[in-house]
N, C-alpha and C positions, 0 to 999 in steps of 0.2 A: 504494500500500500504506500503508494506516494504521500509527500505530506503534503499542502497550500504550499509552503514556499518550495519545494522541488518542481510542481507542476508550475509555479510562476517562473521556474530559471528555463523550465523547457519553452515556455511562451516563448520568453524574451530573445532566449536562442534562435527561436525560429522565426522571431520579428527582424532580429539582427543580417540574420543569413541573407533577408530580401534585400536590404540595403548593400550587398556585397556581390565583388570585388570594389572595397576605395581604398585607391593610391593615395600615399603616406606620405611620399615625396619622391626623389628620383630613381632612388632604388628599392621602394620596402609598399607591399599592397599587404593590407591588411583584407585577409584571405578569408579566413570563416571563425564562424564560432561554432565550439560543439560542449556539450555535457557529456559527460562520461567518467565512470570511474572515479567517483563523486570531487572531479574537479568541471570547472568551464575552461577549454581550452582557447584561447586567441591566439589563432594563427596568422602569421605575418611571414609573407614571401619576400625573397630577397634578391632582387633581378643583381645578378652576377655577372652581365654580358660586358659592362664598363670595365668593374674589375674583378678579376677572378679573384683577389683578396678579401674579397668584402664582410664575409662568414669570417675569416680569419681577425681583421680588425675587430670587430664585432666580439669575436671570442677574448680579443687582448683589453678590450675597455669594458667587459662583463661586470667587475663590480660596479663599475658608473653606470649602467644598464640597469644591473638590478638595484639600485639606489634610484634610479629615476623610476622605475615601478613599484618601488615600496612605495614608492610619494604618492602614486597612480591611486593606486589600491587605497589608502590614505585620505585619498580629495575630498575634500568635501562638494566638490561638484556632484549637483541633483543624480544627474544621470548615475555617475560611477557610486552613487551613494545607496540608491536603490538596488544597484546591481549586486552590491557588494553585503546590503542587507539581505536581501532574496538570499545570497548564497552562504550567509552564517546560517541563517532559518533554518537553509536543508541539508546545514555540515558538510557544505562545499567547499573545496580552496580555489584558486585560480592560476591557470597555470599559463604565459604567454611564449610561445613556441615562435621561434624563429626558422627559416627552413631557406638554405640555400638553393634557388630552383632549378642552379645545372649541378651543381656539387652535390645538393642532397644535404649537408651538412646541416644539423640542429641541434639549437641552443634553449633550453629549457629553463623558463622562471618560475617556481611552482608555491606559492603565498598560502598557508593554511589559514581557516576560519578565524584562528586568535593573531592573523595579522592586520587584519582589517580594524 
């Protein structure tokens, strides 16, 4: 049995999914969101055609990465506030996945319930 707020992260999920593929900026499309394995995953593609390094920088400034996502998860902005409520309610964490799309290479941010 699902509880109200899991059925709300599934909503949200699949309200989010319609609004996607949006580009992020020149190299990074913020790709899908999924529930699973009681985290939400946000996946971000990482167009790698400029530079084949780009998953590598990316891995070398990781802790400034995952300091800019704690902040995320954090905001008091409406939206991520709601989201981030919805997802203590159903003992969710949130996990933001990076994915190189010629390399494949992925970088996982994964925030439990008591970070938010």
């Amino acid at each position: 049995v699902r509880s109200r707020g899991l059925g709300d992260v599934y909503k949200r999920q699949a309200l989010s999914n319609l609004q996607l593929p949006q580009r992020i900026d020149s190299e990074t499309t913020f790709a899908a969101v999924v529930a699973k394995d009681n985290n939400v995953y946000y996946t971000y593609e990482v167009d790698e055609s400029r530079d084949p390094e780009t998953m590598t920088q990316i891995e070398a400034n990781k802790d400034q990465l995952r300091e800019f996502l704690a902040q995320t998860v954090k905001s008091k902005d409406p939206n991520i506030r709601q989201v981030t409520k919805l997802c203590k309610e159903a003992n969710y964490g949130v996990v933001y996945r990076y994915v190189g799309e010629k390399s494949g290479k992925t970088l996982e941010f994964a925030f439990s319930p008591s970070e938010f």
